[in-house]
Structures are given as structure tokens and as C-alpha cells.
N, CA, C and O atoms as a GROMACS GRO file, in nm:
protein
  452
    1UNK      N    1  12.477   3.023   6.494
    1UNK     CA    2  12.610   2.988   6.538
    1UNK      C    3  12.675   3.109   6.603
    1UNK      O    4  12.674   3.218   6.544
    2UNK      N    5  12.730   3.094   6.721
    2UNK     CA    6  12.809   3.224   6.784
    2UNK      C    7  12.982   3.189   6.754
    2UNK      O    8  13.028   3.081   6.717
    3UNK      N    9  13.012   3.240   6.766
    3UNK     CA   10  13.190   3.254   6.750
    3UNK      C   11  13.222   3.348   6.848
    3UNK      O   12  13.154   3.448   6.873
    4UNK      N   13  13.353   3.308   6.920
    4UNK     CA   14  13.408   3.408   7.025
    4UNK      C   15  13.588   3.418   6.974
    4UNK      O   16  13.672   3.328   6.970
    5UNK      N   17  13.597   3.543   6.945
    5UNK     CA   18  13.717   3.529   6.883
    5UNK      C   19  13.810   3.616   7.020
    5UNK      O   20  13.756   3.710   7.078
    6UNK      N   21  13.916   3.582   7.048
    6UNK     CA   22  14.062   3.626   7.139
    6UNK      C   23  14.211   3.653   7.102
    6UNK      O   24  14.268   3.620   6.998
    7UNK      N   25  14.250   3.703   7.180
    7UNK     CA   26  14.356   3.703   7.066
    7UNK      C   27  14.465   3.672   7.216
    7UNK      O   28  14.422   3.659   7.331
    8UNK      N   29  14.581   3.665   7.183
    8UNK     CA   30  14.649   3.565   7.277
    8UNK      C   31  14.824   3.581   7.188
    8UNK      O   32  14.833   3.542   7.072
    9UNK      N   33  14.923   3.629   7.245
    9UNK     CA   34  15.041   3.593   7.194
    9UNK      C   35  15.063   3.677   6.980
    9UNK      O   36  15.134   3.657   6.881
   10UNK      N   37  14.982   3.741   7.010
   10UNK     CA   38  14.968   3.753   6.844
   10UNK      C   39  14.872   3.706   6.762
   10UNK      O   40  14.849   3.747   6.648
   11UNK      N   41  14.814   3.616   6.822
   11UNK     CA   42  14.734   3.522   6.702
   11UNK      C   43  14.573   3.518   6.775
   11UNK      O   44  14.542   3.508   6.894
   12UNK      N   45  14.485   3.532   6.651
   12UNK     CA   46  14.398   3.556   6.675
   12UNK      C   47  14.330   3.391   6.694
   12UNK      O   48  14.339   3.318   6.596
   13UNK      N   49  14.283   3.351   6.786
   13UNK     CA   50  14.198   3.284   6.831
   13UNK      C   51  14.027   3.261   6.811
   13UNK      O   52  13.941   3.283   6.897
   14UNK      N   53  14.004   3.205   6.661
   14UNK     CA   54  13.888   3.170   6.643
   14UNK      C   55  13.780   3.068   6.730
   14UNK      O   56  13.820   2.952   6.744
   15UNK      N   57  13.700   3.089   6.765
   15UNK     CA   58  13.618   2.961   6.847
   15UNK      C   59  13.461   2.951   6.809
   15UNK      O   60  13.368   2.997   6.874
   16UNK      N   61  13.456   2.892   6.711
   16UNK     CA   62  13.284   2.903   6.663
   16UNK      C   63  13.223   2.797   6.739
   16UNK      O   64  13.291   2.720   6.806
   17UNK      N   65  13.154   2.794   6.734
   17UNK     CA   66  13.007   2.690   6.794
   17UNK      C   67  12.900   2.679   6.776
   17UNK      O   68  12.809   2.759   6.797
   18UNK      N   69  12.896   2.528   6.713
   18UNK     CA   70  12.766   2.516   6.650
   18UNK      C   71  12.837   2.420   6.528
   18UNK      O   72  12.943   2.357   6.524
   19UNK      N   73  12.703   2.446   6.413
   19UNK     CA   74  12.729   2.380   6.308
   19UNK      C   75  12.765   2.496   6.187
   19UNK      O   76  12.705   2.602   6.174
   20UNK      N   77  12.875   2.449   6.106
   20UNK     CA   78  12.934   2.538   6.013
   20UNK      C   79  12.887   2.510   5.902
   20UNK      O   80  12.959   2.429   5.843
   21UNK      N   81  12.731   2.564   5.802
   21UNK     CA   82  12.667   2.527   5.719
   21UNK      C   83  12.549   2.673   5.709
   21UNK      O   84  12.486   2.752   5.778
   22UNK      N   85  12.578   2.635   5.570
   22UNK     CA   86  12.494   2.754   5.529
   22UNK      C   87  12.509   2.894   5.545
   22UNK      O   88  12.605   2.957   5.501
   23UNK      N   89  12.411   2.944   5.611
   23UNK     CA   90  12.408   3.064   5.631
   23UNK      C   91  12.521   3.110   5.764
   23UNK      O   92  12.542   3.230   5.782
   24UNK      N   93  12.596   2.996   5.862
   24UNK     CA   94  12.634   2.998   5.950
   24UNK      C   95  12.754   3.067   5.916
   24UNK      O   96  12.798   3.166   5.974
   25UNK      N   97  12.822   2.988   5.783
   25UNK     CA   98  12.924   2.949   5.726
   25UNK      C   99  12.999   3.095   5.697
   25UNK      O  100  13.116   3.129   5.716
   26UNK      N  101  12.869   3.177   5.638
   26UNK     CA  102  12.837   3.288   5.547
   26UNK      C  103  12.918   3.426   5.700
   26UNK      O  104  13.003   3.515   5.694
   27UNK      N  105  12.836   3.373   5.806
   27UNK     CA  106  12.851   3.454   5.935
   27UNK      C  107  13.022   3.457   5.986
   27UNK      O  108  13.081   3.558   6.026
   28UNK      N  109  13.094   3.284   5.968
   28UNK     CA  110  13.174   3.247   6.005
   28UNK      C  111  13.274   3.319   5.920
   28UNK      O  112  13.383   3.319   5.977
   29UNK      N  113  13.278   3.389   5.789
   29UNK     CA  114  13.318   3.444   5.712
   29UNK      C  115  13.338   3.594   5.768
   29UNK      O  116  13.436   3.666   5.786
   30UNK      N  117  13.263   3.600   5.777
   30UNK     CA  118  13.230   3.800   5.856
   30UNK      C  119  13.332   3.791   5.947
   30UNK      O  120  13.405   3.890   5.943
   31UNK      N  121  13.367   3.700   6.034
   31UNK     CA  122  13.419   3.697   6.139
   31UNK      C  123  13.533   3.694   6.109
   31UNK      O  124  13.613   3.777   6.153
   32UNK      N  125  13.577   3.568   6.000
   32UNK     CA  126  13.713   3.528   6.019
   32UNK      C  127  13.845   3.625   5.916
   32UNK      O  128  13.961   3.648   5.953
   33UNK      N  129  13.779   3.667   5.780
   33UNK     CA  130  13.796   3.789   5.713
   33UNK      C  131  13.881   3.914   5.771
   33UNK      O  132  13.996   3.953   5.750
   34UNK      N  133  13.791   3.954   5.842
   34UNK     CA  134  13.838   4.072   5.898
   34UNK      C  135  13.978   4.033   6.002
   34UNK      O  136  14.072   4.112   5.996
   35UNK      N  137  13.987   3.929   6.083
   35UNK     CA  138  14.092   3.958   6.164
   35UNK      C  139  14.197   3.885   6.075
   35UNK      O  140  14.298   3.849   6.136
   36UNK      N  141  14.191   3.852   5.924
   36UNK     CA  142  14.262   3.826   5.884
   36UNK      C  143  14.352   3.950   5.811
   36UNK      O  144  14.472   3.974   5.825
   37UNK      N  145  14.246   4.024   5.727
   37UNK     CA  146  14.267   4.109   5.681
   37UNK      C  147  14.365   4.271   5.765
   37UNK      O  148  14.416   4.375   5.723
   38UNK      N  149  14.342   4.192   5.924
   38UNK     CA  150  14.377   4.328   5.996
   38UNK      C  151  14.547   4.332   6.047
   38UNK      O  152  14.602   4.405   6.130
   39UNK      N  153  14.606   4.213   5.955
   39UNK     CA  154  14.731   4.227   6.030
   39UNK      C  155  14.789   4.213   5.895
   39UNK      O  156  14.729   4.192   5.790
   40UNK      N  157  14.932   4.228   5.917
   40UNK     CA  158  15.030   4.227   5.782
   40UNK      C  159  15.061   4.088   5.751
   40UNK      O  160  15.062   4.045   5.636
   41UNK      N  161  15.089   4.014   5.860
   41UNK     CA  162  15.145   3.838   5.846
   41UNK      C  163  15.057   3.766   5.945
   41UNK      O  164  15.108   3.706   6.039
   42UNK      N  165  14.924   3.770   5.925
   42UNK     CA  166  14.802   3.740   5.995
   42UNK      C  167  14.863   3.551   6.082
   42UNK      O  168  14.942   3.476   6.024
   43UNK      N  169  14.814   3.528   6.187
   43UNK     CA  170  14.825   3.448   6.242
   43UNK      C  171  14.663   3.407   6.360
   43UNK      O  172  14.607   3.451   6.460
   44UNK      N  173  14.648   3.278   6.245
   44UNK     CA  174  14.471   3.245   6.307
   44UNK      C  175  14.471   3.091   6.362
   44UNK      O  176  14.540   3.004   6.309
   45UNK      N  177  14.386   3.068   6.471
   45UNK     CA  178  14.391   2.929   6.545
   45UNK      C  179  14.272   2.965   6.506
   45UNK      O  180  14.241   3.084   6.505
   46UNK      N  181  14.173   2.856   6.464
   46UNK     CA  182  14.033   2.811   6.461
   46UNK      C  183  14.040   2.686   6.514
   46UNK      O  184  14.089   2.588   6.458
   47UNK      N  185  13.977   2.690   6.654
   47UNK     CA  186  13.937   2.645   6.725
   47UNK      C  187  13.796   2.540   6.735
   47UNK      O  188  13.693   2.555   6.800
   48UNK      N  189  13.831   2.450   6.657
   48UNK     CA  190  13.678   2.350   6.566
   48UNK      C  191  13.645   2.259   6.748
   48UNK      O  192  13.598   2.146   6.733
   49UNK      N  193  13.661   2.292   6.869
   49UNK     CA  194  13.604   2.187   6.952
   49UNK      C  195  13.461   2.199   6.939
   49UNK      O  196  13.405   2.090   6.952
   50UNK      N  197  13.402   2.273   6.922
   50UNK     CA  198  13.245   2.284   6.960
   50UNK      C  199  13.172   2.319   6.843
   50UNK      O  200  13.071   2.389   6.834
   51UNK      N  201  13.262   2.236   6.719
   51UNK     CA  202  13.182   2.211   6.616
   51UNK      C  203  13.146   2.047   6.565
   51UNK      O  204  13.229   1.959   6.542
   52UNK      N  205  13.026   2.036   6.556
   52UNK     CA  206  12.997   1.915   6.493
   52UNK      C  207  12.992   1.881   6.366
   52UNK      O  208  13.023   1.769   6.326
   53UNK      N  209  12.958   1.966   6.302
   53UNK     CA  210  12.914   1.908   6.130
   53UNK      C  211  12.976   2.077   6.034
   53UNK      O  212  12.980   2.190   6.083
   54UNK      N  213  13.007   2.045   5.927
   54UNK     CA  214  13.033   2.137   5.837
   54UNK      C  215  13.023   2.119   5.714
   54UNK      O  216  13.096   2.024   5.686
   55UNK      N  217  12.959   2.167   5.600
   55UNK     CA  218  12.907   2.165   5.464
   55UNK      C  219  13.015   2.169   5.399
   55UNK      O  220  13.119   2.133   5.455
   56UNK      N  221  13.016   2.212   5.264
   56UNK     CA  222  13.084   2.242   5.136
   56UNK      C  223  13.092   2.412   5.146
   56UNK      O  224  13.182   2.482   5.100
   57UNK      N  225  12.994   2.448   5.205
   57UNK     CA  226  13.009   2.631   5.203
   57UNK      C  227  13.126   2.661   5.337
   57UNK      O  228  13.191   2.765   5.344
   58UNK      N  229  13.137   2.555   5.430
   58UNK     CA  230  13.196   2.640   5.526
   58UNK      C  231  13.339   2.609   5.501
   58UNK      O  232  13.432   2.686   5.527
   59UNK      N  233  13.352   2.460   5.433
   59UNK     CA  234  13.484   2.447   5.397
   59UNK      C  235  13.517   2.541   5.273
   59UNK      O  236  13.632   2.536   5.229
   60UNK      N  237  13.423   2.628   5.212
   60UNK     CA  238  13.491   2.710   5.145
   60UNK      C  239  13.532   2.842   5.202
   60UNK      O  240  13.626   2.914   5.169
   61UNK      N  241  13.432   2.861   5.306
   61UNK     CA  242  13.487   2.979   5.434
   61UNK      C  243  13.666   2.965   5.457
   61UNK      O  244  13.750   3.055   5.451
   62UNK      N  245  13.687   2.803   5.486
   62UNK     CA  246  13.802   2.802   5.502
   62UNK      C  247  13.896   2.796   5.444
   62UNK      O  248  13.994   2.846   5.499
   63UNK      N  249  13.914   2.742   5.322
   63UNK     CA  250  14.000   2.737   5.182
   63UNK      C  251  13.967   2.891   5.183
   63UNK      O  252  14.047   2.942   5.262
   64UNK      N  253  13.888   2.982   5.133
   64UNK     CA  254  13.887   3.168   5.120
   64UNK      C  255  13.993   3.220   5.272
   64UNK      O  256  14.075   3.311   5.258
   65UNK      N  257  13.980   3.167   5.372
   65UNK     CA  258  14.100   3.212   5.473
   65UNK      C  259  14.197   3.217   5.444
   65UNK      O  260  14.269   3.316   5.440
   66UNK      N  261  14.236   3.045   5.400
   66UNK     CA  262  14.420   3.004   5.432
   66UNK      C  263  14.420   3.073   5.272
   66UNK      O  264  14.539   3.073   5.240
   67UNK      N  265  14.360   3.116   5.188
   67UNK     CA  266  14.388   3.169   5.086
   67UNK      C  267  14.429   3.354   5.071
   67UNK      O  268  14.514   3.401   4.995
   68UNK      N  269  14.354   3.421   5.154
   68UNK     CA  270  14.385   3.536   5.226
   68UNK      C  271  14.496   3.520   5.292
   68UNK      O  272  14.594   3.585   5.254
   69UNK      N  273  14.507   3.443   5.387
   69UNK     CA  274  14.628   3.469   5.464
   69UNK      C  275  14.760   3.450   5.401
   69UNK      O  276  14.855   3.527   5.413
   70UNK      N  277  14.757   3.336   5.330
   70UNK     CA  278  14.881   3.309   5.226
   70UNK      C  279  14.914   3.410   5.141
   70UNK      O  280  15.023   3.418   5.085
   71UNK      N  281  14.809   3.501   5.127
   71UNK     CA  282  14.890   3.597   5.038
   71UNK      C  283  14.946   3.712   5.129
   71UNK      O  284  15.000   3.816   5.092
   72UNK      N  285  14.933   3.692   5.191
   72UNK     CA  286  14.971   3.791   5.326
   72UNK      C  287  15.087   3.742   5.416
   72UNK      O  288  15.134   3.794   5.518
   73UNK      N  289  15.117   3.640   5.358
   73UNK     CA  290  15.209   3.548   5.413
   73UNK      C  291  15.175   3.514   5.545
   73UNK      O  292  15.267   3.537   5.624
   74UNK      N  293  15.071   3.466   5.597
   74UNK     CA  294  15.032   3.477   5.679
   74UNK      C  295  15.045   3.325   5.739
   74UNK      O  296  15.151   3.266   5.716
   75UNK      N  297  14.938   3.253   5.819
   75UNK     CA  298  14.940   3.152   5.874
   75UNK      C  299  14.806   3.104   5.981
   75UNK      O  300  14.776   3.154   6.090
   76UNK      N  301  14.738   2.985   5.905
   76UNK     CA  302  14.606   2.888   5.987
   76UNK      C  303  14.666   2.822   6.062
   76UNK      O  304  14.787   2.807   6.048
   77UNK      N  305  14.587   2.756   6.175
   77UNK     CA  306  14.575   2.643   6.241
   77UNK      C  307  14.490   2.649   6.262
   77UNK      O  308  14.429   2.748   6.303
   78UNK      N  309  14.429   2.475   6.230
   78UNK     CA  310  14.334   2.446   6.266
   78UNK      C  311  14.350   2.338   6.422
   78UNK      O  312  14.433   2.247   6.426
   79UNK      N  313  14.258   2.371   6.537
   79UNK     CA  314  14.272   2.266   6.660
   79UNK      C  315  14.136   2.164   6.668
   79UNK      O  316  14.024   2.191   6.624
   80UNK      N  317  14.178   2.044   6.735
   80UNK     CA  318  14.040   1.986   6.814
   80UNK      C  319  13.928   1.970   6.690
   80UNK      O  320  13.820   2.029   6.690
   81UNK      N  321  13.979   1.870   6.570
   81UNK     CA  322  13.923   1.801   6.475
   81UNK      C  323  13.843   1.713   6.524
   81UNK      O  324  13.889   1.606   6.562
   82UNK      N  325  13.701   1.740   6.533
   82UNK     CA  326  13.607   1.599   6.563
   82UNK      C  327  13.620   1.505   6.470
   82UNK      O  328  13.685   1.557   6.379
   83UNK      N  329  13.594   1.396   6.444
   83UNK     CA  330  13.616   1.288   6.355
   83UNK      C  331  13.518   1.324   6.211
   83UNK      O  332  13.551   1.305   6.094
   84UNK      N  333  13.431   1.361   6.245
   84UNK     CA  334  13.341   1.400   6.139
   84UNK      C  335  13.392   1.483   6.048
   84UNK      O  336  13.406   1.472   5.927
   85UNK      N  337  13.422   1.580   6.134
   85UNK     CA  338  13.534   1.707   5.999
   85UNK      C  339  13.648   1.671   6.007
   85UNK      O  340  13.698   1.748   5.925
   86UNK      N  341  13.760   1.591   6.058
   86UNK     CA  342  13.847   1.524   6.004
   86UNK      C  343  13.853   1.421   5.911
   86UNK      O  344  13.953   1.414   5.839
   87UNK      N  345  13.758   1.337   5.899
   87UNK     CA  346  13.720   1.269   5.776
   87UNK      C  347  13.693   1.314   5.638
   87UNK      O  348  13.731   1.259   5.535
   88UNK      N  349  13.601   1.458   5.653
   88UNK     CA  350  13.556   1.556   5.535
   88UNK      C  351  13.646   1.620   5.493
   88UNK      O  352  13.657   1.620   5.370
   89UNK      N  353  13.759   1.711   5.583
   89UNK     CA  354  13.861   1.741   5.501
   89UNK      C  355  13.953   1.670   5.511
   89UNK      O  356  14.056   1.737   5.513
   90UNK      N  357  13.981   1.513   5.521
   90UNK     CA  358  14.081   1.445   5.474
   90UNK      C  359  14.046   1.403   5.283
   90UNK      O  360  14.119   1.410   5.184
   91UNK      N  361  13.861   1.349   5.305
   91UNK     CA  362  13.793   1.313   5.197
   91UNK      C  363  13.814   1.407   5.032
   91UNK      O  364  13.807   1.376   4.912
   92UNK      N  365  13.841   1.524   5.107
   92UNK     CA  366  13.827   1.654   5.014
   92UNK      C  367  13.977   1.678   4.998
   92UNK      O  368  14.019   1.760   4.916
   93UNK      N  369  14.031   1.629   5.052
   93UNK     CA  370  14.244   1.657   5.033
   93UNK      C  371  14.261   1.817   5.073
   93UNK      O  372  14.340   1.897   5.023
   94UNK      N  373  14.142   1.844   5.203
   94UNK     CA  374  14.161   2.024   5.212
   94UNK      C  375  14.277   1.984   5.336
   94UNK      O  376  14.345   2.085   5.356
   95UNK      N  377  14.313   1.894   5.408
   95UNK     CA  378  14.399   1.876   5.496
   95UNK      C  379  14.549   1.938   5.472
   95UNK      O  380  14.627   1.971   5.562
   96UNK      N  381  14.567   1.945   5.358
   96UNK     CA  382  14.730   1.971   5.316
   96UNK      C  383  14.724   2.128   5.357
   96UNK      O  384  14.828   2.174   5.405
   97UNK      N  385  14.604   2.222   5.341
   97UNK     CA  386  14.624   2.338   5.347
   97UNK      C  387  14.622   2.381   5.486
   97UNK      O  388  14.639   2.503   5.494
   98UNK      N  389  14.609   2.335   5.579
   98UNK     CA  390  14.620   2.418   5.696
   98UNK      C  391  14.695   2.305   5.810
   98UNK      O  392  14.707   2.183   5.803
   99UNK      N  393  14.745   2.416   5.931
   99UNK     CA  394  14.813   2.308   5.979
   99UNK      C  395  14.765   2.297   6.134
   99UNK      O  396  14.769   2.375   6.229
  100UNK      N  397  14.708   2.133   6.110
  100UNK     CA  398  14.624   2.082   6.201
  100UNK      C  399  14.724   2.006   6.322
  100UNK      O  400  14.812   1.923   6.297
  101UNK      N  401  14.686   2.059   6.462
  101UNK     CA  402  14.675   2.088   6.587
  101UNK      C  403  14.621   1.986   6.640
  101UNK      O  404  14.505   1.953   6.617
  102UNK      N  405  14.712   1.913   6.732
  102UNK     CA  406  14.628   1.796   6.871
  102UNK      C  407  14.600   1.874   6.982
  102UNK      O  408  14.521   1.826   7.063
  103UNK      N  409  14.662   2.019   7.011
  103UNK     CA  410  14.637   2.059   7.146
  103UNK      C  411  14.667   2.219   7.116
  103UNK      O  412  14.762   2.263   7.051
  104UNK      N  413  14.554   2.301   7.185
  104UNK     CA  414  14.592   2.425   7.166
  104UNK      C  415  14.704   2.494   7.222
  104UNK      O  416  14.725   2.613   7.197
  105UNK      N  417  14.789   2.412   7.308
  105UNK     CA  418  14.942   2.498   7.367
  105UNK      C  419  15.032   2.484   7.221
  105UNK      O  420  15.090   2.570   7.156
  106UNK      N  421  15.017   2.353   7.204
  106UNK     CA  422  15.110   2.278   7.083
  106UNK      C  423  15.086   2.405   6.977
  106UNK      O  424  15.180   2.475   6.942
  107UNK      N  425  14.938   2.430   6.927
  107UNK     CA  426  14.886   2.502   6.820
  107UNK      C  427  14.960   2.632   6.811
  107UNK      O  428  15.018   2.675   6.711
  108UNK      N  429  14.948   2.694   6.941
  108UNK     CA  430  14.960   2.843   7.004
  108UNK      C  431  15.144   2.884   6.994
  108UNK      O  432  15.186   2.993   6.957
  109UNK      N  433  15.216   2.787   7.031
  109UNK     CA  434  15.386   2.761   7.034
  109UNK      C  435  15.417   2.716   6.924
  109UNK      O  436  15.537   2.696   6.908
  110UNK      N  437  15.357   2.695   6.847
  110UNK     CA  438  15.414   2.659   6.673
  110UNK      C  439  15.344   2.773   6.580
  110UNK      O  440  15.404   2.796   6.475
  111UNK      N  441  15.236   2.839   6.602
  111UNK     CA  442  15.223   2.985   6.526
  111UNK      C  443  15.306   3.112   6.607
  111UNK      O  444  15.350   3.218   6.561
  112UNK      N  445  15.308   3.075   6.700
  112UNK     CA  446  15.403   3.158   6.758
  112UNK      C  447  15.540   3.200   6.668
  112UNK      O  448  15.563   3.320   6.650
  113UNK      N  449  15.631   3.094   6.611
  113UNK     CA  450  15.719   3.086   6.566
  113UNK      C  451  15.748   3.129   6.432
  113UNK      O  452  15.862   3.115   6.386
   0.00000   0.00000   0.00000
């Protein structure tokens, strides 16, 4: 799995691709960690378009984020939910924790704030 991360307005701009499982998940962690860890009131868009499928490990990648960042007072968005992982974290009630995005301007102008 590659990830291309940007940063834009303050907020760091996650974009993985691929499938978020396993060992990917583990990678997706390395990545997302650190630019969390690198600001005082961290502000992250993960960018799910060019993901298809995601396990139990990667949704814990992501619950370990919005859990970092919250103590940092920080702030997720998640954009561009395929149906597959919108179903899984509706299934799992992980939906309440992050705040999910129809469009990355929308995403980008509401962490902004």
C-alpha cells in the first residue's frame, strides 16, 4: 500500500491506496502517527477514495489516531467512504468518532475552522 500525505491550509492530508489490512494497516500507522504527533492541535483529512477493503487492524489504525489526536485536542476527517467501509464502520458504531466528509472542499473548510 503507498500513501501520499500533503498538507494544505494546516491540515495534513492523508491519501492511502490500496487495501488497509494487515501489515498495510501496520505501515498506515507509521504514516499517520507521526503527522499527528507533530502538531499541538493536529488537524488530519484521510482521504479513503482509493481504498477498497479494510480489516479490524486498520480500523484500529484509526480509532489509535482520532484517539491521539483527541488528546491533543486535535481533529479527523474522514473523505470519499466507499460503501464497503461505510458499512464496516457504521456496523462497528466507529462512525461517531470521526467526522465524515462528502467532498474534500466541504472536508478541508470545516477543519479549517
Amino acid at each position: 500500500m503507498k500513501t501520499q500525505i500533503r498538507q494544505q491550509g494546516g491540515i495534513s492530508i492523508v491519501e492511502p491506496n490500496g487495501r488497509i489490512v494487515g501489515s498495510a494497516a501496520a505501515e498506515l500507522r507509521k504514516t499517520i502517527v507521526p503527522q499527528i504527533e507533530a502538531y499541538d492541535e493536529p488537524r488530519l483529512l484521510i482521504n479513503l477514495e482509493n481504498v477498497h477493503k479494510i480489516d479490524s487492524i486498520g480500523l484500529g489504525v484509526l480509532v489509535e489516531a482520532h484517539i491521539i489526536a483527541k488528546k491533543k485536542k486535535g481533529r479527523i476527517g474522514i473523505v470519499h467512504l466507499g460503501k464497503h467501509i461505510r458499512n464496516v464502520i457504521i456496523i462497528t458504531r466507529l462512525i461517531h468518532l470521526f467526522e465524515v466528509f462528502d467532498s474534500k472542499d466541504t472536508a478541508l473548510s470545516a477543519l479549517s475552522a
